[in-house]
Structures are given as structure tokens and as C-alpha cells.
C-alpha positions in Angstrom: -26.1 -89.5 -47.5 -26.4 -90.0 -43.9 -23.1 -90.1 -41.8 -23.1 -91.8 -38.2 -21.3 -90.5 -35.6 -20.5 -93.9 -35.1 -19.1 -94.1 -38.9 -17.1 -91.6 -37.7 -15.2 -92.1 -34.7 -14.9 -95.4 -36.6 -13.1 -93.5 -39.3 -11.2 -91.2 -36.6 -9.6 -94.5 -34.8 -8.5 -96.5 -37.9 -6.7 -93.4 -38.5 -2.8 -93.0 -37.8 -2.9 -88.9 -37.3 0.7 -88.6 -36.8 0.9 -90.6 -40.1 -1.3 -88.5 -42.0 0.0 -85.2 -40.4 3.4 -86.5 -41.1 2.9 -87.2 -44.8 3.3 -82.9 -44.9 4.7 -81.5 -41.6 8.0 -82.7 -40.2 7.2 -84.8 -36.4 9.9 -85.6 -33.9 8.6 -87.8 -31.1 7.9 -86.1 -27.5 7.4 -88.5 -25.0 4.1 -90.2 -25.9 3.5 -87.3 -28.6 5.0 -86.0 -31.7 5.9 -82.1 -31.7 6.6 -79.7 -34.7 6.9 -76.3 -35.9 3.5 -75.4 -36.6 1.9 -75.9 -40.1 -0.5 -73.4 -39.6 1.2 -70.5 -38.3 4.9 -69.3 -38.6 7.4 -70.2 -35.8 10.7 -71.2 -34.4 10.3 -72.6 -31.6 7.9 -76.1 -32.2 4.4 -75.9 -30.4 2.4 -77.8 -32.5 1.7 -81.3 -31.0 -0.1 -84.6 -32.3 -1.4 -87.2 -29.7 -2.3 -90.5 -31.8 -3.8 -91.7 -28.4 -6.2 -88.9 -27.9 -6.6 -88.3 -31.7 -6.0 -84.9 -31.8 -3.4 -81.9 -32.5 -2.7 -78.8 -30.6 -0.7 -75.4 -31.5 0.0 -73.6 -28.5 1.0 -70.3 -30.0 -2.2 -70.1 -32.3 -4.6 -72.5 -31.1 -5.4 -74.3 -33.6 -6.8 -77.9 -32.8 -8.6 -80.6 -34.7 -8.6 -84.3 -35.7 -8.0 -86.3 -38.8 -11.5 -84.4 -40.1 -10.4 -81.2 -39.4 -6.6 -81.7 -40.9 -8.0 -82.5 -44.1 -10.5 -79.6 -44.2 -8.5 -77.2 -42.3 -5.0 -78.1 -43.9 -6.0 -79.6 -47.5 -8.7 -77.2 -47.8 -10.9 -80.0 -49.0 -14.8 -79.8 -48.0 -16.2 -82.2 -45.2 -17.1 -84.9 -47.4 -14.4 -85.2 -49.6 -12.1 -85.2 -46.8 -14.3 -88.3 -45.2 -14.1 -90.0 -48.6 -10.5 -89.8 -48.6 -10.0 -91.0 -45.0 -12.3 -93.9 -45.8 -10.5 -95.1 -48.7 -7.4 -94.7 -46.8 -8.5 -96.7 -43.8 -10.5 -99.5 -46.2 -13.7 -98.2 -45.2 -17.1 -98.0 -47.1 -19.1 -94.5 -46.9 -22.4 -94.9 -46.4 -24.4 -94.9 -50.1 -26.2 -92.2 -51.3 -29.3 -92.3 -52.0 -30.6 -92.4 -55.6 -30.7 -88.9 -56.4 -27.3 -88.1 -55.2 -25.6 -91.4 -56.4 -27.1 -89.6 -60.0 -25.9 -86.3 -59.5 -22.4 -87.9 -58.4 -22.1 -89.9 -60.9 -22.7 -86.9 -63.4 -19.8 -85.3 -61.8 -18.1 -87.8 -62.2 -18.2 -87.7 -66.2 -17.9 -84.2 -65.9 -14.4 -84.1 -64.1 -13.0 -87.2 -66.5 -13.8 -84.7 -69.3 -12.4 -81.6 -67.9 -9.4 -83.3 -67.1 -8.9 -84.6 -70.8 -9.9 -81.3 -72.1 -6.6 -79.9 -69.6 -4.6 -82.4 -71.2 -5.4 -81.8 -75.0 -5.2 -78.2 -74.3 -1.7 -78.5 -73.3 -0.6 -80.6 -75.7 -1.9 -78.4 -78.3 0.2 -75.5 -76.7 3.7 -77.7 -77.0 2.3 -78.5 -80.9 3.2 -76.8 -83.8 0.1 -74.5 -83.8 1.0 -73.3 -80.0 4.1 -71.1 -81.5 2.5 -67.8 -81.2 0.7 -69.1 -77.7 3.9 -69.6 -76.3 5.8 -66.9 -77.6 3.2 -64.5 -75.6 4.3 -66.8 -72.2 7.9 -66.4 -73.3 7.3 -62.5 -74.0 5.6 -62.5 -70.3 8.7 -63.6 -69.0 6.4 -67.0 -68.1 8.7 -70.3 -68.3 8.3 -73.5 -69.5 8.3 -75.1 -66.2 5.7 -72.7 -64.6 3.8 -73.0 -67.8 3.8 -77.1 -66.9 3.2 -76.4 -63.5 0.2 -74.4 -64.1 -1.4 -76.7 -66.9 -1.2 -74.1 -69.4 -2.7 -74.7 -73.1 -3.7 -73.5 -76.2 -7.6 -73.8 -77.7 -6.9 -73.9 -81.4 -9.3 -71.4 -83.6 -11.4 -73.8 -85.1 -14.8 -74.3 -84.0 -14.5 -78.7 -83.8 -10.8 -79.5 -83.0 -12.2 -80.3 -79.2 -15.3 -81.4 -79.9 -13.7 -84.0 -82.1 -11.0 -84.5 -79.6 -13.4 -85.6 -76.8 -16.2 -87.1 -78.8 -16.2 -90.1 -76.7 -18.0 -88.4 -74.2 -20.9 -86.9 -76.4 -22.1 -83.7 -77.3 -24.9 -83.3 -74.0 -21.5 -83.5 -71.2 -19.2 -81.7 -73.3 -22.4 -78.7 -73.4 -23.0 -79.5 -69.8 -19.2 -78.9 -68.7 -18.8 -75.6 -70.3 -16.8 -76.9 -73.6 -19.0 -76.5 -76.1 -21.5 -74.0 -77.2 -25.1 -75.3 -78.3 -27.5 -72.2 -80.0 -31.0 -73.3 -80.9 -31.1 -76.1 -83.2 -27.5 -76.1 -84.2 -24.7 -78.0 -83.7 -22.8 -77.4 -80.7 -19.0 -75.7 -81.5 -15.6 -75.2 -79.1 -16.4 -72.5 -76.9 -12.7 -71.5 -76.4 -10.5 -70.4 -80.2 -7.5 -68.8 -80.6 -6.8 -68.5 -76.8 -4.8 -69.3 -73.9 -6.0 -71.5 -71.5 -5.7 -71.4 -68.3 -7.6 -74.3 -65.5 -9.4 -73.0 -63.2 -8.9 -76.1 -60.3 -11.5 -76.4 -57.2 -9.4 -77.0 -53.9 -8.5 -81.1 -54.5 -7.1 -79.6 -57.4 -9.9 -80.9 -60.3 -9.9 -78.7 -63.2 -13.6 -77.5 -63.1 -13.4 -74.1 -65.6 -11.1 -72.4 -67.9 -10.0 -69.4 -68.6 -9.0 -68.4 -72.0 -6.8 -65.3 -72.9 -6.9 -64.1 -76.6 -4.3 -64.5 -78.5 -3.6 -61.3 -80.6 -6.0 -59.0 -81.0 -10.2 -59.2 -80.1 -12.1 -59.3 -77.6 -12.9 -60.2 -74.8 -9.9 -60.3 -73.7 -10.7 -63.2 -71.2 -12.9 -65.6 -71.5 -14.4 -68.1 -68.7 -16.5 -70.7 -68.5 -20.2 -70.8 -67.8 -21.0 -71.7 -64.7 -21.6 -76.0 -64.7 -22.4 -78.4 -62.0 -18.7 -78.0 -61.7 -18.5 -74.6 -61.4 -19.6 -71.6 -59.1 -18.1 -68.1 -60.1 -18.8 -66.7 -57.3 -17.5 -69.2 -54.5 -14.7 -70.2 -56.7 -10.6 -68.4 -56.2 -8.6 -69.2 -58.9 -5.1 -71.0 -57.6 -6.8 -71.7 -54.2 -5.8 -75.3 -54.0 -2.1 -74.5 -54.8 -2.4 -71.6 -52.3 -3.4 -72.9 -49.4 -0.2 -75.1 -48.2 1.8 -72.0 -49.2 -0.3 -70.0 -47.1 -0.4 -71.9 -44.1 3.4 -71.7 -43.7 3.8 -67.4 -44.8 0.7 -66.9 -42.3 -0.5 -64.3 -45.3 -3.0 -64.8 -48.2 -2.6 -62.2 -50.8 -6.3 -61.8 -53.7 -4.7 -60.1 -56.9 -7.0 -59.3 -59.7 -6.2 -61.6 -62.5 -4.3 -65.0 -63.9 -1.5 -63.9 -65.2 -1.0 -62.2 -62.0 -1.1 -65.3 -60.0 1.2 -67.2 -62.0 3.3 -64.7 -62.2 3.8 -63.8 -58.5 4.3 -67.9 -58.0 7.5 -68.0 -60.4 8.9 -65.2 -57.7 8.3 -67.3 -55.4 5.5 -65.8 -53.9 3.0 -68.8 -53.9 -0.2 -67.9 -51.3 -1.9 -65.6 -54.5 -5.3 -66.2 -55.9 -8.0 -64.2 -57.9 -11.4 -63.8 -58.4 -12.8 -65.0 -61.9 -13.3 -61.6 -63.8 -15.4 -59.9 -61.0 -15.7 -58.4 -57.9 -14.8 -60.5 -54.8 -18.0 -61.7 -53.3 -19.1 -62.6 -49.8 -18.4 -66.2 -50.2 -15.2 -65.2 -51.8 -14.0 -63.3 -48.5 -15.2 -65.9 -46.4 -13.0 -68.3 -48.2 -10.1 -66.1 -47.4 -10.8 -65.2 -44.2 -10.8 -69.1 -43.3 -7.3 -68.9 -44.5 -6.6 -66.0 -42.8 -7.7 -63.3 -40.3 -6.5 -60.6 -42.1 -6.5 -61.5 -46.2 -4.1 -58.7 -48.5 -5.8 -58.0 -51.4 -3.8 -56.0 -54.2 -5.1 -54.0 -56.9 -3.7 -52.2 -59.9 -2.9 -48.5 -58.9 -5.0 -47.2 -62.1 -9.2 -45.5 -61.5 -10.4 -49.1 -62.2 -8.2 -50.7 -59.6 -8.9 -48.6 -56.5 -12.3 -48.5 -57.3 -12.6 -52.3 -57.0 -10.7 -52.1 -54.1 -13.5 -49.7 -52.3 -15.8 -51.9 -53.3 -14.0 -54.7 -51.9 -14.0 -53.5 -48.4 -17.5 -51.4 -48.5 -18.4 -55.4 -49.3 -16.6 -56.6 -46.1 -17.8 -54.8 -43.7 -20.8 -56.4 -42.8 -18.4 -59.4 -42.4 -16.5 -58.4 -40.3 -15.4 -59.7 -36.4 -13.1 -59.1 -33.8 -9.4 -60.1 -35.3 -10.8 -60.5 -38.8 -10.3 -58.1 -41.5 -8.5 -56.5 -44.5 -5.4 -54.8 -45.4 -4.6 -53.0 -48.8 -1.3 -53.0 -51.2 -2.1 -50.5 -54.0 0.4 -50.7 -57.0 2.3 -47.9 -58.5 0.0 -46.2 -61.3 0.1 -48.7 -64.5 1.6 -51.4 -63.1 0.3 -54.8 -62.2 1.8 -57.6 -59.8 3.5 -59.0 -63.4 5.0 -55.9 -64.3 5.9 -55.4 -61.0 8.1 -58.6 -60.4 9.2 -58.5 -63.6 10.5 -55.4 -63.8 11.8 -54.6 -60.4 11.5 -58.0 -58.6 9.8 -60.2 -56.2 11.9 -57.6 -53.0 9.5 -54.7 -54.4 6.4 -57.1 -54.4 7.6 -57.9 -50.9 8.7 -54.3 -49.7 4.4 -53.5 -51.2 3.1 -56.4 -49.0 4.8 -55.5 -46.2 3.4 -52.1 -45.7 -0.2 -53.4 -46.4 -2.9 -50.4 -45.4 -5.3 -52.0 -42.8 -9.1 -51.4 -43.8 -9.9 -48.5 -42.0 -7.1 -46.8 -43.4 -8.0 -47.3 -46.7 -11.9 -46.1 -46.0 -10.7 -43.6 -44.0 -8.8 -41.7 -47.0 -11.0 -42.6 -49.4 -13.8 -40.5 -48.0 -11.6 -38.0 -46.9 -10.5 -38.0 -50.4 -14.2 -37.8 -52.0 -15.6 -34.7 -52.0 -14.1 -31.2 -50.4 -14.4 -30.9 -46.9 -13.7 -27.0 -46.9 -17.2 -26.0 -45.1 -19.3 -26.9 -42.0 -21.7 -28.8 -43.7 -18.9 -30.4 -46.3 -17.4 -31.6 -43.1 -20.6 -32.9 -41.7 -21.0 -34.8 -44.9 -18.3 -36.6 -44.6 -18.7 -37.3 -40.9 -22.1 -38.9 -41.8 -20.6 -41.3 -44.8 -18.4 -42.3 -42.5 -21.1 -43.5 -39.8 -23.4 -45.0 -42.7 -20.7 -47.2 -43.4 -19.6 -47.8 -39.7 -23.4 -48.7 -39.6 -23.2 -51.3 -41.9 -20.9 -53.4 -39.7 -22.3 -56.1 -38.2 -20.8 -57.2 -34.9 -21.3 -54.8 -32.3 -17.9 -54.4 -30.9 -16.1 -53.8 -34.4 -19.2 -51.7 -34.7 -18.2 -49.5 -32.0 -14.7 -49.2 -32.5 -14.9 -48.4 -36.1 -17.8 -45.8 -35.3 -15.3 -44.4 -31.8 -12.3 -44.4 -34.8 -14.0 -42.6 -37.2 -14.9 -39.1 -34.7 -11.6 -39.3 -33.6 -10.2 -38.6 -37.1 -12.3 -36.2 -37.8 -12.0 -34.3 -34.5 -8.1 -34.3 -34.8 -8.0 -33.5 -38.6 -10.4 -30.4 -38.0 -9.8 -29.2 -34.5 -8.4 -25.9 -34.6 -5.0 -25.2 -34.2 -4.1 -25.2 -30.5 -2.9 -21.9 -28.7 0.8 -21.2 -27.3 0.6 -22.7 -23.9 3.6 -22.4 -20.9 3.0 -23.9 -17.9 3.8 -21.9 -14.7 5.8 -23.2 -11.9 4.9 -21.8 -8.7 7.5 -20.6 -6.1 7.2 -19.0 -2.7 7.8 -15.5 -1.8 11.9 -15.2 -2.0 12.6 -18.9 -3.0 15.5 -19.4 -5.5 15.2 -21.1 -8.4 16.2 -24.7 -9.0 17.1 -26.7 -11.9 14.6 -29.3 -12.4 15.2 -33.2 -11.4 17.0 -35.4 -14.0 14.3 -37.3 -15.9 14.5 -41.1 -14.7 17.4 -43.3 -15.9 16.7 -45.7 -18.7 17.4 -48.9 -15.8 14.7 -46.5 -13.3 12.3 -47.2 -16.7 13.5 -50.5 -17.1 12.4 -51.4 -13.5 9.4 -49.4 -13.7 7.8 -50.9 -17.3 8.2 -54.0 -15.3 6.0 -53.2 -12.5 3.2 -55.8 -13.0 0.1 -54.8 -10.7 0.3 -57.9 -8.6 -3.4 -57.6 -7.5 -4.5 -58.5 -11.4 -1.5 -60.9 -11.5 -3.0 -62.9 -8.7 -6.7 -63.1 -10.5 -5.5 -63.4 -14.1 -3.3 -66.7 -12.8 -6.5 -68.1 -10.6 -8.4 -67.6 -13.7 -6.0 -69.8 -16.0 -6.1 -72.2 -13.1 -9.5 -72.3 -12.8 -9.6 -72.6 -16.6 -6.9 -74.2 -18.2 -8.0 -74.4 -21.9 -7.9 -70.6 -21.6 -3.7 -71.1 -21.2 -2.9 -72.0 -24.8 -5.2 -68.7 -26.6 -2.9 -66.3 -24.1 0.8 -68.1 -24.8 2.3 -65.7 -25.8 1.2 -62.3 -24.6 1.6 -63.8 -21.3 5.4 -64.2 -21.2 5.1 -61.0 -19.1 3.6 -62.6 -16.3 7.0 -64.0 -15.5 8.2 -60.5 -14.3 5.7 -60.7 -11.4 8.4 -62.0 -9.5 8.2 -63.7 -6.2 6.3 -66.9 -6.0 3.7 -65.5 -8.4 6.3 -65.3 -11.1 6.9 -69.1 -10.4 3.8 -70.2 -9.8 3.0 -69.0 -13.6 5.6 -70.5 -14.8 4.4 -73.8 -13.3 1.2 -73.7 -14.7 2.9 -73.0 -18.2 4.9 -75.5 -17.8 2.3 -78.4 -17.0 -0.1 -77.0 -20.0 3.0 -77.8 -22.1 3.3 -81.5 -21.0 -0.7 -82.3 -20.9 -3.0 -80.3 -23.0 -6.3 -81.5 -22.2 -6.3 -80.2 -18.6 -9.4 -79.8 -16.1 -9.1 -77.3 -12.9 -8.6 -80.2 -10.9 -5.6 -82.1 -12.5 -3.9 -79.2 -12.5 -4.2 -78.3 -9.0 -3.2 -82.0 -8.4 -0.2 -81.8 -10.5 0.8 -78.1 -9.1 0.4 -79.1 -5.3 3.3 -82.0 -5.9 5.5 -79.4 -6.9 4.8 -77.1 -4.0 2.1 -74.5 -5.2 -0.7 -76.1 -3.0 -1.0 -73.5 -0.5 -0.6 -70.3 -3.1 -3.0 -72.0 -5.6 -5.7 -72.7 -3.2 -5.9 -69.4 -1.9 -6.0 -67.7 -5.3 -9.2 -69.8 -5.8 -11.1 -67.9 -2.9 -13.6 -66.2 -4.8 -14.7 -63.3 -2.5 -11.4 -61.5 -2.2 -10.5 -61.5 -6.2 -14.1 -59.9 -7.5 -14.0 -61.5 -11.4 -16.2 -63.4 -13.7 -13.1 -65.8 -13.8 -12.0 -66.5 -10.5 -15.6 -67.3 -9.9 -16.3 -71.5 -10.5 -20.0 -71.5 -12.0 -19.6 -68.2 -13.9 -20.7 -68.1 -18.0 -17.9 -69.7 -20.0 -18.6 -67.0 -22.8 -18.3 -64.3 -20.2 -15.1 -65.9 -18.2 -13.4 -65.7 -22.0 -14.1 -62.2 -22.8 -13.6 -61.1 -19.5 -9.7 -62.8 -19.1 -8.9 -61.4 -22.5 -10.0 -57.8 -21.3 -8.1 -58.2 -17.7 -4.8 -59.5 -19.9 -4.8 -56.6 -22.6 -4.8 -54.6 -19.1 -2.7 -56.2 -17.2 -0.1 -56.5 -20.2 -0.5 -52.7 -21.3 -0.7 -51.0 -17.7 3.2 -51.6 -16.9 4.1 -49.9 -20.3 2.0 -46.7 -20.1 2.6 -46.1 -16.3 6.6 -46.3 -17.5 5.7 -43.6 -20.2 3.9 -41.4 -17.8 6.9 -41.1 -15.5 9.1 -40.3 -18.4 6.1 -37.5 -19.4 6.1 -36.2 -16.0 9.5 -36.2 -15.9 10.0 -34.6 -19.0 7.5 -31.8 -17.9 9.2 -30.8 -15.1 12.8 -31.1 -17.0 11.1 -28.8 -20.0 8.0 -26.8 -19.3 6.9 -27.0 -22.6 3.5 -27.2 -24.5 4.5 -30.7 -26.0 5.0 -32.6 -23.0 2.5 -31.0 -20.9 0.0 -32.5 -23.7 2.2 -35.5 -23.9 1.2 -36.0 -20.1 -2.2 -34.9 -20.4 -3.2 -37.6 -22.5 -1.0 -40.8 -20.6 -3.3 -39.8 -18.0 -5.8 -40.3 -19.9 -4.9 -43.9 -20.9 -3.9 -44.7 -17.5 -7.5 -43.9 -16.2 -8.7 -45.6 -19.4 -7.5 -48.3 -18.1 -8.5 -47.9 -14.6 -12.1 -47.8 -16.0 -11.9 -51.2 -18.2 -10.8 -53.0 -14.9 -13.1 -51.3 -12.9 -15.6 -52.7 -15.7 -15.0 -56.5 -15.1 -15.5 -56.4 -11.3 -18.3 -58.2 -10.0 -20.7 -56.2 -7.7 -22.0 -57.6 -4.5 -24.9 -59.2 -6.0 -22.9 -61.1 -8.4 -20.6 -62.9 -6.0 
């Protein structure tokens, strides 16, 4: 199947994208726009915008952006082309045809979906039927209600080996074997796969039954049961619940992987919606990428038991290649012999929530679980664990998380073997018959007030001509940048001027805005923050690397932004030296100044040299 671009911007302009953003998200018109509290992050304050004209949203606190396309991918978690074939139906368009092969294969599907779905159906009827009694007195003994029961398409596979097969003759013994339904052994006639179980649909993210699950009922084994993997069905790209996740999801900003159904289900009826599950194994690497599309920084909760925290490790040893700046892992580990059930069952969906909050970040997690590993009571113990820790710092693959994970890792271990430090008192040198004098007061909390403010208004002036000079950097840098305002003076205003006009117009060029700033009276300050030779950065500069310019701003804002702060704490250190001669806040100022010239050294990093301007 071959899709034009022309097909598509055909299919972008016949659709109304306030209409089809509307159908979930709440719009109120803004001038030519509509506005709303962002779908894909949580806020108060509305920054989301849709422009029908221009055919696209904006978020201005997260940054997320896309058209019609990229709602239905990004939003409905559908894939590309079933997102298009919805549109096009939509809009009364025809999708270009397959060609013969694939017009087979979809076709096949096709048959294959129309039987899971009556396989869903018979299966829940035969759970509300007088054989599902003991089925539904294990959901009733789960504290699992009717109505989640309904909501989750629960049933019951009777144990007989032809109840289903009968059921869904119609469609032939060959589909039913292909979809997973039916067992066929050598020469024999195929049999129900599932008897005497649960059963539980796994969907695929339009919400398609594609697989089941099937929990025994009483006792044998296995305990679950899944599907074989069909046309339909992938194990290992596959989260169960993902399609009703995701809207929950986008609006909690959180997506929590739990290990089993029941889990799921359960943590839904407490209202906490945005869980899924791997199908009976380990999360994979298409499994993590799934969630990390969802979110930067998945929570993935295991049982507190051996088995548990063992799949947790082998969770995040698995992420780590994966990993990128922003996107990771955090841990919730359950209290020993409880699961996510038992936990909201017994205590609530607050204790679930209390867990969650305090999620464990990844290298917290691999950090104690080395530690934890083997005794590290010798040299060469301790130099063992110093060199796991590097192997699987090794194993990441971008070089900056690389770095920091490897730059984390020493520091641990220097602080959790360095010996104990000695008794230290600091001398205060006097002259020859000079009385002593009680030290000076330590600095008012208004004196730290003033001084946590004290924006460096060199950096000010470059980090405002690079937004200028490029504006689509404005909306990644919202919100960390409300401390620009204290700049005072016309800086201060002139920021909030160029904040102000990203607001109204967010496809902006260097030159509109300068336009649009010069009627209001910033002309003079604005050009002359564009002179490139007396601000020495990547982004001041107007032909520099756009890859560059972006890491470079983000580096001189996490600077500019953290500076004020530390230079606050140092005064209070010094302060507090001089007030108490003690060992503590001697070492207390010993190592501001060390992030002070930290500092220092990162922006002395991003300057240009001579031959670069």
C-alpha cells in the first residue's frame, strides 16, 4: 500500500482538528484558536492550543505538537495506518488498495478479529450462565464486581473439549486453529484450547480482542494460560490493558507495568486506570519502548517476594541499553507477600498511591542491588563491586547517560567507603593584642531572598537573544524560565514580551518576532542583543548547528536557573562558618564552592573561541 503525500494532506485538510480533538478534550475558543488544559500532560492553567487553519496543536508546557495523524497515534495509541484508515472513513475518503498480497493477509485478519470477538462474547455469556457459578464466585471472592467484570469482558471457557468449537463452527476448524482457539495434534481433530478457566481478552490498542488469558478454576496447572501467538498476536510487543491505559495515562502523566491480570483489573476498580502487564514474561525491549512512548519515566511494580525483585533487576539490567537523556525507570516494590490486589484490597487504593509516589528511580534500585550482592568487606570485594557496576554502566548506550551513570556510580562508592573523616576546627587568625569579637549575624532570610534572586545578567542577555533568535526553542523552556522575570530592568520586560508574543502566535521565525517586539518598544534592546561578537555562544550566533544551538541553550539555562540558588547557599555557608567554626559547615562551604566553580566551568564550556566567531 503506497500512501501519497498528496493522499495525505488531502486527508489532513478534510479534517476538522478541533472537531476530532474535541470529541475527547474540552476546547474553548481563543481568538482564531481553541485552547485547553492539556491532554497529554497534567495542568491548571490551559496551554494546549488547536489551530484548524494551520492544522496543528501545540502544548506549551510540554511540547507536544502534531496534526490529525499524530492525534490519533499519539493520543489513541493506534498505529499509523489504522489511524489513516479511520480518518479516511471519517472524511469519505478511499485509501489507496493494497496490493494482492496484503488485500489477502487483510482480509485474513479480518476473519480472524470477527472470530475473536464472538469467541469474547460466548465466553462471557457462559460466565453469567449457570455453569459460570464457581467462575464468578472466584471474581466475587477477589473482591472483583460485576461491573468491572463487564467492563473488562470477563468469561468463562467451559471444561469440555467442543462447547467452542461447536459454538463458532461457522467459521471452520482452519481460522478457529489459526486464531489460537482450538488445538490441532497430528491427525486429530482439533479441541477448545481453554477448559475450566477464566478468561480474560487480551485487546491490541483499538481495543480488538486478539488473545486470551485463561486462569484455572480450582486446582491444576498452569495456573495461566495464553494464547499462542497468531497473526493477531505478538507476545512480546503486546501489554495487556494498553488500549484502556493510555487515555488514563495521558491525563495522570504516569504509566504504572504490574506483573499480572488480575492485578490490572484490580488496580482499575481503585481507580487507578494507567496499569498494564506483560503476558506471563519478562518485559521485553519492544515492551519498554511501548511504555516509554507513553511516558519518560514508566513505574513498574513488582511483588516484594525473591521472584519479584528478581524480575525487577532483570527489568532494568534490560533497559539500560535503552536508555536517553529524560527517559528512564522508577521502582515500587511491594511489602513481602503481597501483590497490587491484596494490596488495594486490603489496605486501599491511598497505600497503592502512598507506594507509587515514592517510586525508586533506576539507579537507585541497581545501585542497592549490587551493593546488596555479595560482601564488600575486602579491597578486592569492593573492587568487585566497583567493576559490576561499570559493566553495567557500559552497557548504556547513549553517551551522556553513559557518563553520568558511570560519574554516579564512583561517587557512591567513594562516599560509602571513604574513611571516616578526622576532627577538624578551623582557626581564626587575630593580631598580636586584638580582642576577640563575636562573629557577624548570618544574612537575614529577605538578605537570601534578594540574593537567590540575583540572575547573572550577562547570561540573561544571551539566553533571551538566543530565544529571539530562535523562537521554537521558547515553548521546550516555559516553564523553567519563569525565573528570567527576576532579571529586572528592561531585561525582565523584554522577556516577558517575547513570552508573551510566543503565546499569541506559535509558529514564529526570528524575524516576525523582532517585527512584532519593535512595535512594542524593544527595537533598540533586541537588536543589540543580536550582535554576535560581544555575546560568545553557539546561540546568539545566526548560521550556527541547530542540534548544537539546542544543546547548548539547554546547558546555559540549567546554569543560568541553578547559579542564583547555589550562590544564595554559599553566603548562608560562609556565613554560617564564621557564625560557628565548626567541621560541618567548613565542609558545607567546601563543597558550594565546588558547585559554584562547577558551574563556572559548564559556561566556560559553551563559549565560542576566536576561531568560531
Amino acid at each position: 500500500m503506497s500512501l501519497t503525500p498528496a493522499f495525505l494532506d488531502e486527508l489532513r485538510h478534510r479534517t476538522l482538528l478541533s472537531g476530532l480533538i474535541g470529541r475527547t478534550t474540552k476546547l474553548q475558543r481563543a481568538g482564531r484558536e481553541f485552547r485547553a488544559c492539556c491532554p497529554f500532560h497534567d495542568e491548571k492553567t490551559p496551554s494546549f492550543y488547536v489551530n484548524d487553519d494551520k492544522g496543528f496543536y501545540h502544548c506549551f508546557g510540554c511540547g507536544a505538537h502534531g496534526d490529525a495523524i499524530r492525534w490519533m497515534t499519539d493520543q489513541r495509541g493506534l498505529p499509523f495506518m489504522d489511524a489513516v484508515k479511520e480518518l479516511a472513513q471519517a472524511a469519505g475518503m478511499e485509501v489507496p488498495a493494497a496490493d494482492k498480497r496484503s488485500a489477502e493477509r487483510a482480509e485474513k485478519a479480518r476473519g480472524l478479529h470477527e472470530a475473536m470477538a464472538d469467541a469474547t462474547a460466548w465466553f462471557t455469556e457462559q460466565l453469567h450462565g449457570i455453569a459460570g457459578a464457581e467462575a464468578r464466585g472466584v471474581l466475587e471472592k477477589r473482591g472483583i464486581s460485576a461491573e468491572t467484570a463487564r467492563s473488562f469482558a470477563l468469561g468463562f471457557a467451559p471444561d469440555s473439549r467442543g462447547k467452542l468449537k461447536e459454538a463458532l463452527k461457522s467459521y471452520g476448524d482452519a481460522i478457529l486453529v489459526e486464531a489460537g482457539l482450538l488445538i490441532a495434534v497430528d491427525e486429530k481433530a482439533p479441541y477448545d484450547r481453554f477448559r475450566g478457566r477464566l478468561m480474560i481478552p487480551i485487546r491490541d490498542p483499538r481495543g480488538r480482542p486478539v488473545a486470551f488469558g485463561g486462569r484455572i478454576i480450582g486446582a491444576g496447572e498452569p495456573k495461566y494460560l495464553n494464547s499462542p501467538e497468531t497473526p493477531l498476536f505478538d507476545k512480546g510487543r503486546t501489554l495487556y490493558n494498553l488500549d484502556r491505559a493510555l487515555p488514563a495515562a495521558r491525563k495522570s502523566g504516569r504509566v504504572i507495568a504490574v506483573e499480572g491480570y488480575l492485578d490490572v483489573i484490580a488496580l482499575a476498580q481503585a481507580g487507578i486506570a494507567e496499569a498494564v502487564a506483560p503476558l506471563g514474561t519478562a518485559l521485553t525491549e519492544h515492551q519498554l519502548e511501548r511504555l516509554w512512548r507513553i511516558a519518560d519515566v514508566p513505574i513498574l511494580c513488582f511483588d516484594g517476594d525473591a521472584a519479584g525483585q528478581k524480575a525487577a533487576i532483570r527489568a532494568a539490567t534490560r533497559a539500560l541499553p535503552l536508555l536517553a537523556p529524560g527517559r528512564s525507570l522508577s521502582f515500587v516494590t511491594l511489602p513481602d507477600g503481597l501483590d497490587p490486589d491484596d494490596l488495594v484490597r486490603q489496605r486501599g487504593a491511598a497505600a497503592m498511591e502512598a507506594l507509587l509516589a515514592a517510586a525508586e528511580p533506576l539507579v537507585d534500585r541497581l545501585w542497592a542491588h549490587e551493593l546488596a550482592a555479595e560482601p564488600v568487606d575486602t579491597p578486592e570485594q569492593r573492587a568487585g563491586l566497583k567493576a559490576r557496576l561499570a559493566a553495567l554502566a557500559g552497557t548504556i548506550g547513549d553517551g551522556n547517560v553513559k557518563y553520568e551513570y558511570t560519574a554516579e556510580f564512583r561517587r557512591r562508592a567513594d562516599a560509602q567507603f571513604a574513611p571516616a573523616p578526622r576532627a577538624f576546627v578551623p582557626r581564626v587568625a587575630r593580631k598580636p593584642g586584638q580582642k576577640w569579637t563575636p562573629p557577624p549575624e548570618p544574612p537575614s532570610p529577605s538578605a537570601r531572598a534578594l540574593n537567590a534572586s540575583g540572575i547573572d545578567p550577562v547570561l540573561a542577555k544571551a539566553v533571551i537573544a538566543g530565544l529571539i533568535r530562535h523562537p521554537a526553542e521558547i515553548a521546550r523552556h516555559m516553564e523553567v524560565l519563569g525565573s528570567l522575570k527576576r532579571a529586572g530592568g528592561s531585561l525582565g520586560r523584554l522577556f516577558e514580551a517575547v513570552i508573551d508574543v510566543a503565546l499569541e502566535d506559535q509558529v514564529l521565525d526570528s524575524t516576525h518576532l523582532l517585527t512584532i517586539l519593535a512595535r512594542s518598544g524593544f527595537d533598540t534592546i533586541a537588536t543589540d542583543l543580536l550582535r554576535a561578537d560581544s555575546l560568545p555562544f553557539s546561540f546568539t550566533q545566526r548560521d550556527a548547528d541547530e542540534s548544537r544551538v539546542r544543546a547548548d541553550l539547554d546547558e546555559a539555562i540549567a546554569v543560568l536557573v541553578a547559579r542564583p540558588a547555589v550562590d544564595a547557599a554559599l553566603a548562608e555557608a560562609t556565613a554560617a562558618v564564621a557564625a560557628r567554626c565548626d567541621e560541618d559547615a567548613f565542609a558545607a562551604q567546601v563543597a558550594l564552592v565546588k558547585e559554584r566553580q562547577g558551574l563556572e566551568a559548564r559556561l566556560a564550556n559553551l563559549m565560542l573561541d576566536d576561531k568560531e566567531q
